[in-house]
TIVEXNU-686261 format. One record per atom (N, C-alpha, C): residue in three letters; atom name; x, y, z. Coordinates in nm, 4 decimals. Example, Ala and Ser with C-alpha at 12.3 -4.5 7.8 and 13.67 -1.06 7.14 Angstrom:
BEGIN
[rec 'ALA'; 'N'; [1.3190; -0.5690; 0.7800]]
[rec 'ALA'; 'CA'; [1.2300; -0.4500; 0.7800]]
[rec 'ALA'; 'C'; [1.3200; -0.3300; 0.7800]]
[rec 'SER'; 'N'; [1.2850; -0.2250; 0.7080]]
[rec 'SER'; 'CA'; [1.3670; -0.1060; 0.7140]]
[rec 'SER'; 'C'; [1.2900; 0.0030; 0.7870]]
***
This chain:
BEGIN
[rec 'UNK'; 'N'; [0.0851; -0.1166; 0.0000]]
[rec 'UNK'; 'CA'; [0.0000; 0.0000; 0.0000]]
[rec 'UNK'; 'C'; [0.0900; 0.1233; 0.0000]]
[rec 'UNK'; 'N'; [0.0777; 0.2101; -0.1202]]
[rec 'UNK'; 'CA'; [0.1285; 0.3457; -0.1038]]
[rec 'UNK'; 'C'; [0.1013; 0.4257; 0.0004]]
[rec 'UNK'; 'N'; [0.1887; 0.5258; 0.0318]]
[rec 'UNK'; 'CA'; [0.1791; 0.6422; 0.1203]]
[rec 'UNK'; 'C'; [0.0480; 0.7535; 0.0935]]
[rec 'UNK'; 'N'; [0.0086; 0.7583; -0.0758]]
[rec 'UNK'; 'CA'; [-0.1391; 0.8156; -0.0386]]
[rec 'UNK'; 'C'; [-0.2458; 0.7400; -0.0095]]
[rec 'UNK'; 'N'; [-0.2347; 0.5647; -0.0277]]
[rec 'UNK'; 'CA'; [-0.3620; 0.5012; -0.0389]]
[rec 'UNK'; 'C'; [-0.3240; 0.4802; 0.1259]]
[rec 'UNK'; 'N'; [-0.2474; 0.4772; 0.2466]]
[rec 'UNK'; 'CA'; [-0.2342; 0.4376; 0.3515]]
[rec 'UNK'; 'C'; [-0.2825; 0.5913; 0.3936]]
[rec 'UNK'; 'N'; [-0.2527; 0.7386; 0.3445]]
[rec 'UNK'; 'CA'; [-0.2926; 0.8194; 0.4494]]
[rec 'UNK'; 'C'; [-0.4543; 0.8241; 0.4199]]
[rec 'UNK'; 'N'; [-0.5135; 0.7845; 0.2759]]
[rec 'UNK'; 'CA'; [-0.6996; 0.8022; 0.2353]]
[rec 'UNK'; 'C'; [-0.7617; 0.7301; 0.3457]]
[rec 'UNK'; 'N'; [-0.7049; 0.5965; 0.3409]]
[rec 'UNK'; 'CA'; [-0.7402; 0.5322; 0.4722]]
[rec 'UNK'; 'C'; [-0.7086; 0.5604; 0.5907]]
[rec 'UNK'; 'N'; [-0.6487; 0.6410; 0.6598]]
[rec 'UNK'; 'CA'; [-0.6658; 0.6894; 0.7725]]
[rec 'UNK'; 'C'; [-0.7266; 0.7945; 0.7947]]
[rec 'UNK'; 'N'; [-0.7909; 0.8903; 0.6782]]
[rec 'UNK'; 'CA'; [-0.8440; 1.0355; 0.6845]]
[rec 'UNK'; 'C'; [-0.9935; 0.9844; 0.6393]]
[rec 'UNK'; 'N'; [-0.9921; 0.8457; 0.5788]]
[rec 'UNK'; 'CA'; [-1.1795; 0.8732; 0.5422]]
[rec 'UNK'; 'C'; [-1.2870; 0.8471; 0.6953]]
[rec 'UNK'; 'N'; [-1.2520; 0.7791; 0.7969]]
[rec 'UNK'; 'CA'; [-1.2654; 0.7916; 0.9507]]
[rec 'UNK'; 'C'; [-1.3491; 0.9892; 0.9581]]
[rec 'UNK'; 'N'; [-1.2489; 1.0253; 0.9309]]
[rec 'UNK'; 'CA'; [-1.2239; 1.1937; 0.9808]]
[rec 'UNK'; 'C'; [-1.3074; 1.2462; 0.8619]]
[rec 'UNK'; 'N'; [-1.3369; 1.2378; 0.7440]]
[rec 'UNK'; 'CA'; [-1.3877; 1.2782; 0.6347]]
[rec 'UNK'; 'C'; [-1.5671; 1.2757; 0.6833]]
[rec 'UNK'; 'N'; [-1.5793; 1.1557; 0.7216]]
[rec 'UNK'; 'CA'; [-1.7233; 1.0930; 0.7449]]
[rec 'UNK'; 'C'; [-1.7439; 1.2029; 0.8731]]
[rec 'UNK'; 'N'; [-1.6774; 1.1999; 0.9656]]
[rec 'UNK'; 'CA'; [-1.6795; 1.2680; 1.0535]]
[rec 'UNK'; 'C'; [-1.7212; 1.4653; 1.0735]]
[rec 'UNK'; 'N'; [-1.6490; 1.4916; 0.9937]]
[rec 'UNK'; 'CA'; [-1.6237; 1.5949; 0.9068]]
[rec 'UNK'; 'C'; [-1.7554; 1.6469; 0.8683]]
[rec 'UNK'; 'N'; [-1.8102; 1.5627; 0.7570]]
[rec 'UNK'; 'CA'; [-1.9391; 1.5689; 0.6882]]
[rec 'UNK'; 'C'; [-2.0412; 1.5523; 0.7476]]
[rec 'UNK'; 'N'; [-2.0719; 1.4830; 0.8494]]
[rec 'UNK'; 'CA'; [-2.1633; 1.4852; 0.9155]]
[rec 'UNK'; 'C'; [-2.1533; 1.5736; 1.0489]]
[rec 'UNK'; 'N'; [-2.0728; 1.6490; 1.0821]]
[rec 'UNK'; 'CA'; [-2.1153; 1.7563; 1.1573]]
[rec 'UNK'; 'C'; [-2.0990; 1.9158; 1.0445]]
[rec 'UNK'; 'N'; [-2.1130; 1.8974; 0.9308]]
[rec 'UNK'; 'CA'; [-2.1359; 1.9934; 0.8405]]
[rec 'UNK'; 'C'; [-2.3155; 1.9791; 0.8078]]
[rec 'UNK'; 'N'; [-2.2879; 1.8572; 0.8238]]
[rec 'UNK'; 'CA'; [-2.4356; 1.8302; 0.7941]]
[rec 'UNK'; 'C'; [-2.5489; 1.8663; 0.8396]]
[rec 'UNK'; 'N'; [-2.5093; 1.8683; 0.9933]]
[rec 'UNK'; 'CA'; [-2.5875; 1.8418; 1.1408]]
[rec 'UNK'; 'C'; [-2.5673; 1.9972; 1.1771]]
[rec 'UNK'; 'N'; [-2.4932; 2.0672; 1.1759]]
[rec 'UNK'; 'CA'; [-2.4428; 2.1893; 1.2117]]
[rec 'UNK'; 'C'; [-2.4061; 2.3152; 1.0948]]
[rec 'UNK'; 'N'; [-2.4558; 2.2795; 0.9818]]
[rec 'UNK'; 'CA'; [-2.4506; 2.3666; 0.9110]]
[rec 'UNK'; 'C'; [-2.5014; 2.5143; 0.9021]]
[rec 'UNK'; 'N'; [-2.6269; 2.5072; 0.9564]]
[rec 'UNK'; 'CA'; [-2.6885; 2.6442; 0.9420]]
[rec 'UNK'; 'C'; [-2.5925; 2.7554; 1.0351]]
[rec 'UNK'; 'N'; [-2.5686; 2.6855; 1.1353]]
[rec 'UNK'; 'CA'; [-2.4591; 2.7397; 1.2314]]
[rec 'UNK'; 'C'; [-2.3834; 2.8117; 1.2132]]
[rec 'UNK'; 'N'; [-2.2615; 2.6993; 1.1408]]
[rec 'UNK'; 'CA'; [-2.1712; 2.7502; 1.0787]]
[rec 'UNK'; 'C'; [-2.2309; 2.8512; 0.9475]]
[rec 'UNK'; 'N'; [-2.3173; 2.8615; 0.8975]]
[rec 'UNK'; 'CA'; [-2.3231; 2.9631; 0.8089]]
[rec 'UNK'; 'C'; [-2.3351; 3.0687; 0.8919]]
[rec 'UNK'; 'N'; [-2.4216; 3.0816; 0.9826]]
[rec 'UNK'; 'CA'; [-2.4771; 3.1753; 1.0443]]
[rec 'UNK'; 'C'; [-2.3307; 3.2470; 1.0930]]
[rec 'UNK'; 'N'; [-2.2163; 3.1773; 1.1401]]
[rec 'UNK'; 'CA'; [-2.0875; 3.1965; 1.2275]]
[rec 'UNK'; 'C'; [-2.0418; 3.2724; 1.1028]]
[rec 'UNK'; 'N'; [-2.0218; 3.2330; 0.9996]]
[rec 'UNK'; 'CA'; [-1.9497; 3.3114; 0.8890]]
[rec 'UNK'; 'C'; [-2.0241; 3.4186; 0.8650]]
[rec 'UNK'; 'N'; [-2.1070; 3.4619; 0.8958]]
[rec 'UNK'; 'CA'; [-2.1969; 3.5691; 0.8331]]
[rec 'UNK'; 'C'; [-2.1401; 3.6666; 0.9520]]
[rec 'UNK'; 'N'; [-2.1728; 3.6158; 1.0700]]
[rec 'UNK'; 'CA'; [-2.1244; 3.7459; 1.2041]]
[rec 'UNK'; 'C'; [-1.9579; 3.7716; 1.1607]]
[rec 'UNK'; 'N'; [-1.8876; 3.6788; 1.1402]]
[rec 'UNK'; 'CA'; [-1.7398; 3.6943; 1.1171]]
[rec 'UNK'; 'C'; [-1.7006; 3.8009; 1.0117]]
[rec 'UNK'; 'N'; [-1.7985; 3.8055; 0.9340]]
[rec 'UNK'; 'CA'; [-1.7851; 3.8748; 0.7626]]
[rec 'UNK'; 'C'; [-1.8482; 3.9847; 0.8457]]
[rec 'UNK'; 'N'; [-1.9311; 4.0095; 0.9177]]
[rec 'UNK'; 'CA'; [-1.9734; 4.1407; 0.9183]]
[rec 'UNK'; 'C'; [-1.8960; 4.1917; 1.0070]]
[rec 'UNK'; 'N'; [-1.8292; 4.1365; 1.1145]]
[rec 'UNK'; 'CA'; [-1.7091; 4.2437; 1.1906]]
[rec 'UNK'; 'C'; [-1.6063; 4.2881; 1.1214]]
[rec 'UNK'; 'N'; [-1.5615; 4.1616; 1.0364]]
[rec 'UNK'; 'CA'; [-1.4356; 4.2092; 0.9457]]
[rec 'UNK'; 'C'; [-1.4575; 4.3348; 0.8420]]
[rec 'UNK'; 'N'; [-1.6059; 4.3161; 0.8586]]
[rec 'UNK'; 'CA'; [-1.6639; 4.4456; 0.7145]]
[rec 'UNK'; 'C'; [-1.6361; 4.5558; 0.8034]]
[rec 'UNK'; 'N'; [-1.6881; 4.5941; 0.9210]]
[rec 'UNK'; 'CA'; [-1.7001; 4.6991; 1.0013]]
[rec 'UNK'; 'C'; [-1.5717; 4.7375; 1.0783]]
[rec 'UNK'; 'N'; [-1.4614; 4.6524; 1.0658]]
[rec 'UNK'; 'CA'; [-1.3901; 4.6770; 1.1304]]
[rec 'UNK'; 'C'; [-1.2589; 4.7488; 0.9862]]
[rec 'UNK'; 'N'; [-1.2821; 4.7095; 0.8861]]
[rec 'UNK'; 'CA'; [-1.2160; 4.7639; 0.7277]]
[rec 'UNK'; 'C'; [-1.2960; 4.8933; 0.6650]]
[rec 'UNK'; 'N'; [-1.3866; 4.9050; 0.7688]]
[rec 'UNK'; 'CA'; [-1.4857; 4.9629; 0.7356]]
[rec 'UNK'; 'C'; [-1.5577; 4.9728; 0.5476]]
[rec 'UNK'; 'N'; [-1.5824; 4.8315; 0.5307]]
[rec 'UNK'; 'CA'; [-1.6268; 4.8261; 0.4126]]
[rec 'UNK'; 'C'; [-1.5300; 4.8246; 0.3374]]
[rec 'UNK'; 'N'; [-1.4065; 4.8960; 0.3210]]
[rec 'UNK'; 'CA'; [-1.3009; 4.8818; 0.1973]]
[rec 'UNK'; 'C'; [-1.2971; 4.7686; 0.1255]]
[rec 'UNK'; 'N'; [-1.3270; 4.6279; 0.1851]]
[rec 'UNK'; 'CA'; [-1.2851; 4.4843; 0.1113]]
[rec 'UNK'; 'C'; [-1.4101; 4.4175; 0.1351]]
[rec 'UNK'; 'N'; [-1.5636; 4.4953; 0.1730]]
[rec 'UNK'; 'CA'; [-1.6333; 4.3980; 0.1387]]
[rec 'UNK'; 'C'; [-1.7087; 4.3103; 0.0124]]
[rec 'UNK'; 'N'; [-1.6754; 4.2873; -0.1303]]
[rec 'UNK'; 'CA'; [-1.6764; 4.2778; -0.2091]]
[rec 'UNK'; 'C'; [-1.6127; 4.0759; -0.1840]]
[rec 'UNK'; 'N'; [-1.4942; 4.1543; -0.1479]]
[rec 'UNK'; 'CA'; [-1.3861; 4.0113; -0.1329]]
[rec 'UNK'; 'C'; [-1.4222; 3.9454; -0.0040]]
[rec 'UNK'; 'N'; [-1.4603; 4.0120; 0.0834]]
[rec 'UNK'; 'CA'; [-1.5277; 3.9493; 0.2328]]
[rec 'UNK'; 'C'; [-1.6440; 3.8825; 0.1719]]
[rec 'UNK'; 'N'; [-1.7280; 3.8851; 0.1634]]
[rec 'UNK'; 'CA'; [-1.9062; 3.8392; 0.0664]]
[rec 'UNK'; 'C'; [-1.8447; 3.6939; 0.0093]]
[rec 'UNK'; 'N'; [-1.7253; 3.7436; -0.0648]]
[rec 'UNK'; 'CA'; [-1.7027; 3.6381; -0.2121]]
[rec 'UNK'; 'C'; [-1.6320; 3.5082; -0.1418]]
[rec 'UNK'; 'N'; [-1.5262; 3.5745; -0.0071]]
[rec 'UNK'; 'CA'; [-1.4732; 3.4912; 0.0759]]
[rec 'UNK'; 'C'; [-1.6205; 3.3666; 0.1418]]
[rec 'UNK'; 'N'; [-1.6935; 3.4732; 0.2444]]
[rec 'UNK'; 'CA'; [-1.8157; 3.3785; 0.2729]]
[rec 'UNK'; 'C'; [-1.8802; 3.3041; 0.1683]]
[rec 'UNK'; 'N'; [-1.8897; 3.3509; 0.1277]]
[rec 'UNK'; 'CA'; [-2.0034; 3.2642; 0.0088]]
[rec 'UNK'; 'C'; [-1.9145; 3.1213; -0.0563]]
[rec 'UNK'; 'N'; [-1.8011; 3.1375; -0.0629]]
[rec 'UNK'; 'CA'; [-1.6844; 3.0218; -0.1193]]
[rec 'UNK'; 'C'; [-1.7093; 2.9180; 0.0446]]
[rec 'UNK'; 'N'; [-1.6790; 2.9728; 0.1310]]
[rec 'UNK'; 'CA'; [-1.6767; 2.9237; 0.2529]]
[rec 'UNK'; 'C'; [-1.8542; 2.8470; 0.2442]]
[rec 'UNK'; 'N'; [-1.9382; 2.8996; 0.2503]]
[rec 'UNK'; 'CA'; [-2.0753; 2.8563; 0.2888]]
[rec 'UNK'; 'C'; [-2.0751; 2.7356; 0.1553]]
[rec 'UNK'; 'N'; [-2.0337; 2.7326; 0.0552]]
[rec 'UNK'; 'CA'; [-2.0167; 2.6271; -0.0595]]
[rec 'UNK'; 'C'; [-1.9270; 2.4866; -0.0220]]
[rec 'UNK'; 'N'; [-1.8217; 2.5266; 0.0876]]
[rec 'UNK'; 'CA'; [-1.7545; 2.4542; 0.1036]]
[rec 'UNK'; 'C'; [-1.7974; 2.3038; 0.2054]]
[rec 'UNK'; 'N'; [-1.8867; 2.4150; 0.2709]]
[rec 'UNK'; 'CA'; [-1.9671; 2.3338; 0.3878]]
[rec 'UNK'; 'C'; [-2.0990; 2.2717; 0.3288]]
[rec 'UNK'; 'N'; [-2.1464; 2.3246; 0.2242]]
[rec 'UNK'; 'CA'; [-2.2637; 2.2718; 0.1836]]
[rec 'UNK'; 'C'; [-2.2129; 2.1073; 0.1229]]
[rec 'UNK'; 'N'; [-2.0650; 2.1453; 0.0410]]
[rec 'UNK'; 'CA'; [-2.0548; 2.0483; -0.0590]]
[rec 'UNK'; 'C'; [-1.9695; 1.8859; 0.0634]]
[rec 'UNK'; 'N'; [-1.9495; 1.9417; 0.2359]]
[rec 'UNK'; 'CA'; [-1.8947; 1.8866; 0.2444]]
[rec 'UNK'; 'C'; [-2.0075; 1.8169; 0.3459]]
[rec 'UNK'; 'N'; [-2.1137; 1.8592; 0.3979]]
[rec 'UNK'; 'CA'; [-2.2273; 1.8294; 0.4324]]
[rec 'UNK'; 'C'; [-2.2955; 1.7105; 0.2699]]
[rec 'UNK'; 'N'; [-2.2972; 1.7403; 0.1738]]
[rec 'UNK'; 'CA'; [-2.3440; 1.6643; 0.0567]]
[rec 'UNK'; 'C'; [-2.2184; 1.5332; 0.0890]]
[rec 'UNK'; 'N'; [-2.1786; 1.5402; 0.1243]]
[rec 'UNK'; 'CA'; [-2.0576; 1.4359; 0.0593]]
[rec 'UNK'; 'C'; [-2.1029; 1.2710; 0.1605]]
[rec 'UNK'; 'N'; [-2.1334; 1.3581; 0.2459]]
[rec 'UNK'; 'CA'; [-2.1355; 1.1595; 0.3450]]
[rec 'UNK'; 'C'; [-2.2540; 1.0828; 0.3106]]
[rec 'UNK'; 'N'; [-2.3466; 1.1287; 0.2380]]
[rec 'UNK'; 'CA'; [-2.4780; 1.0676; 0.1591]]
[rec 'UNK'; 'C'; [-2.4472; 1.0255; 0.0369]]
[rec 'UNK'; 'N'; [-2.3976; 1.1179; -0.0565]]
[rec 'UNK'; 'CA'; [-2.3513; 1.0756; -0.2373]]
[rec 'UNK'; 'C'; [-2.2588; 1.1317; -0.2846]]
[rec 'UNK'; 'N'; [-2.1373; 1.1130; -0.2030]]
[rec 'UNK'; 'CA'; [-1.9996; 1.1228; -0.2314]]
[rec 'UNK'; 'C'; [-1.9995; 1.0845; -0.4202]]
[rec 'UNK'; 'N'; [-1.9330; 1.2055; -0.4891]]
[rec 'UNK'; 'CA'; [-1.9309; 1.1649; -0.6106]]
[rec 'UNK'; 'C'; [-1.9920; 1.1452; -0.6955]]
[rec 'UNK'; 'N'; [-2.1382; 1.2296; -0.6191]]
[rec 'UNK'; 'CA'; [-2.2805; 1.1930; -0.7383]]
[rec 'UNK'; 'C'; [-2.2605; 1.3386; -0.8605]]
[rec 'UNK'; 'N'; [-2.1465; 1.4000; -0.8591]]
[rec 'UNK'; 'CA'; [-2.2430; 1.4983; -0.9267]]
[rec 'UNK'; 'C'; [-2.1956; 1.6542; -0.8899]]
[rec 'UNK'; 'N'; [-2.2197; 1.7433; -0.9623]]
[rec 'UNK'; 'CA'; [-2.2211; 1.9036; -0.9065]]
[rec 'UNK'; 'C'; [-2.3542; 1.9172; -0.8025]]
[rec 'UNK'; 'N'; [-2.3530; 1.9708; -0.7347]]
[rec 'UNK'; 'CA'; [-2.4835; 1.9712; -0.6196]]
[rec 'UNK'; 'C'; [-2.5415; 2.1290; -0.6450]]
[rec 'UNK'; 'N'; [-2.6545; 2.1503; -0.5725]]
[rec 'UNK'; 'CA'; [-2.7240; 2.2145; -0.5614]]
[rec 'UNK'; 'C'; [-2.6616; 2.3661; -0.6563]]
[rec 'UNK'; 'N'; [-2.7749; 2.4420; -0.7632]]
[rec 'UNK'; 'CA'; [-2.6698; 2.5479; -0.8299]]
[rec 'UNK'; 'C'; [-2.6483; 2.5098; -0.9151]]
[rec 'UNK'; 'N'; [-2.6445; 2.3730; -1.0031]]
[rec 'UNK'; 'CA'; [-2.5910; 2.3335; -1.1210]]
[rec 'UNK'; 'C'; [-2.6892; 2.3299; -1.2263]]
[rec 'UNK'; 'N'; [-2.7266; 2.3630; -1.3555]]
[rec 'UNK'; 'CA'; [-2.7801; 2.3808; -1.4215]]
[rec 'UNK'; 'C'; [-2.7372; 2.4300; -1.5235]]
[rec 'UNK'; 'N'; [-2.8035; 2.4602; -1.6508]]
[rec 'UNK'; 'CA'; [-2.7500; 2.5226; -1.7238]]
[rec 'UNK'; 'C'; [-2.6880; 2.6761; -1.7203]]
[rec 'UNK'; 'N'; [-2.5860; 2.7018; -1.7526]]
[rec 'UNK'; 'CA'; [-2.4915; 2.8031; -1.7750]]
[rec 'UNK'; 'C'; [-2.4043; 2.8138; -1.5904]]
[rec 'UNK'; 'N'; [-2.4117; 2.7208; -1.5384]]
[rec 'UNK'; 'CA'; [-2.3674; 2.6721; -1.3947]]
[rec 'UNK'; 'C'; [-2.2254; 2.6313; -1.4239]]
[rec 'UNK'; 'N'; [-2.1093; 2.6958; -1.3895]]
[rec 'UNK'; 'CA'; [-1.9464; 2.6676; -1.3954]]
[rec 'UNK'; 'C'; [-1.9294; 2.5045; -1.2986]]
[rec 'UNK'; 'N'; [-1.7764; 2.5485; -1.2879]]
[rec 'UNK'; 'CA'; [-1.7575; 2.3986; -1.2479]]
[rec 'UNK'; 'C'; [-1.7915; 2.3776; -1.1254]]
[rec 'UNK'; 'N'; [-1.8345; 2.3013; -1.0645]]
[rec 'UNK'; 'CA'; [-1.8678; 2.2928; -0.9814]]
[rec 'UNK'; 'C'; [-2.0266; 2.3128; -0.9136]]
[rec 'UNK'; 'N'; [-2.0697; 2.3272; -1.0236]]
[rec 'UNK'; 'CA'; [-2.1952; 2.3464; -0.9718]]
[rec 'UNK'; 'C'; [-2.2320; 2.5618; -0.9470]]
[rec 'UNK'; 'N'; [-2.0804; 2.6446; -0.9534]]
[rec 'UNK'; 'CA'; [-2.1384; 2.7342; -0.9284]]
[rec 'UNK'; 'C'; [-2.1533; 2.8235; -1.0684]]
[rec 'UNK'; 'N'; [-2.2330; 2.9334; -1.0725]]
[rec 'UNK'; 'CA'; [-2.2772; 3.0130; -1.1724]]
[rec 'UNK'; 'C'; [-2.1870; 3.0912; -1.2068]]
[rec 'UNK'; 'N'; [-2.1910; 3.1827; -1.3027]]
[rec 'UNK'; 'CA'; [-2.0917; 3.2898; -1.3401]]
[rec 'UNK'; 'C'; [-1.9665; 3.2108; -1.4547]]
[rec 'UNK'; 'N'; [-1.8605; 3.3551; -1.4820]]
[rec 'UNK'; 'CA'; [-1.8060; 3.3235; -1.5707]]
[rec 'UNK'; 'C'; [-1.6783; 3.3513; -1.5645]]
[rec 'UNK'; 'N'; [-1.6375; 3.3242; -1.4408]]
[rec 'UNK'; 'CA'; [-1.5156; 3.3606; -1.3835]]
[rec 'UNK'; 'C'; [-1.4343; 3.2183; -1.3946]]
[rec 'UNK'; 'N'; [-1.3135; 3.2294; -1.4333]]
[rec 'UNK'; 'CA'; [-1.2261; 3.0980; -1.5192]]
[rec 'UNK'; 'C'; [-1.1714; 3.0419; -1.3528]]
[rec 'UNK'; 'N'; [-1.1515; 2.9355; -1.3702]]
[rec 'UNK'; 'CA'; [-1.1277; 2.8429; -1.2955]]
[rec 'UNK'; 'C'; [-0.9377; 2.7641; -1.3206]]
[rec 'UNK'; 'N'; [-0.8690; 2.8082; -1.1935]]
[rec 'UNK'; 'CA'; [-0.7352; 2.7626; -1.2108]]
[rec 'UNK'; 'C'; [-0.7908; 2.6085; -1.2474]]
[rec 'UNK'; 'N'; [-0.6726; 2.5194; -1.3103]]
[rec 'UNK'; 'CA'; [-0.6689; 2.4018; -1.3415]]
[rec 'UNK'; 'C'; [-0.5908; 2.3534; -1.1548]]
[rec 'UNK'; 'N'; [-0.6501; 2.2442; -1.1462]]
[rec 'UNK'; 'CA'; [-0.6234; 2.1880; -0.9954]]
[rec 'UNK'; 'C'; [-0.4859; 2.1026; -1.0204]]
[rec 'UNK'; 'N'; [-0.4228; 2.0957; -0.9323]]
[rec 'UNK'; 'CA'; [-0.2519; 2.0251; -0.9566]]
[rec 'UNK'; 'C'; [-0.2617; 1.9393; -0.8232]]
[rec 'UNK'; 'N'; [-0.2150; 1.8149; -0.8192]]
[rec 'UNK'; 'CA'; [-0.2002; 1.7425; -0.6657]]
[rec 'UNK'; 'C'; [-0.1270; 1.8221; -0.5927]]
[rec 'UNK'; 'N'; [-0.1392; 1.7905; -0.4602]]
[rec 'UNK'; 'CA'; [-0.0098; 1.8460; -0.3595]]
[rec 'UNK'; 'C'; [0.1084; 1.8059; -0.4011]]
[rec 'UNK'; 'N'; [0.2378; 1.8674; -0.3500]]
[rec 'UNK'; 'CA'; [0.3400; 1.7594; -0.3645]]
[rec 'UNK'; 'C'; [0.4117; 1.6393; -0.2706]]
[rec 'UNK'; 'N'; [0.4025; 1.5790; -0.3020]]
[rec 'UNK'; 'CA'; [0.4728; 1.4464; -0.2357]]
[rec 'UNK'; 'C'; [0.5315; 1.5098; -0.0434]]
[rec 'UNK'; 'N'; [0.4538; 1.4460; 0.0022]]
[rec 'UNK'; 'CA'; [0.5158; 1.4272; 0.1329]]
[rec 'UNK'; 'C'; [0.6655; 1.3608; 0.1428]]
[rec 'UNK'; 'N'; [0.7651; 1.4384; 0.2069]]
[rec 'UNK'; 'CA'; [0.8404; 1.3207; 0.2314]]
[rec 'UNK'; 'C'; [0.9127; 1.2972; 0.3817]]
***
């Protein structure tokens, strides 16, 4: 067994784990990012809320998709996907870096 197929198996434990308190606790955590975004707004006083919003909203996607995952891991773009829907399921037309593995632990 390789060094990534030995660490998948020790992180899918924590993955399941993971997902189901995204699941169970989601509104929460949205709700937590929303107070967080609005101090950081008030405290920049607005200068970067544009990128604060775009930050939450990436964040609230992250939890949705990781809440989706312990039911149908791999089914699909989730909720948002439709026609003229980017990768991932989200909208707009903003280009998407190409994804690269990490590099090698050693």
């Amino acid at each position: 067994m390789g060094l990534l197929d030995n660490m998948k198996a020790r992180l899918g434990p924590a993955k399941e784990k993971v997902s189901d308190l995204a699941q169970r606790h989601g509104g929460q955590i949205g709700q937590g990012l929303d107070r967080a975004a609005k101090v950081v707004d008030e405290k920049t006083k607005g200068k970067y809320r544009d990128k604060i919003h775009a930050g939450t909203d990436k964040a609230k996607e992250a939890v949705d998709r990781l809440a989706h995952q312990g039911g149908d891991a791999g089914a699909g773009p989730g909720p948002g996907a439709g026609p003229g829907a980017g990768p991932e399921g989200r909208g707009g037309d903003e280009p998407t870096a190409p994804r690269t593995p990490p590099p090698p632990v050693s």
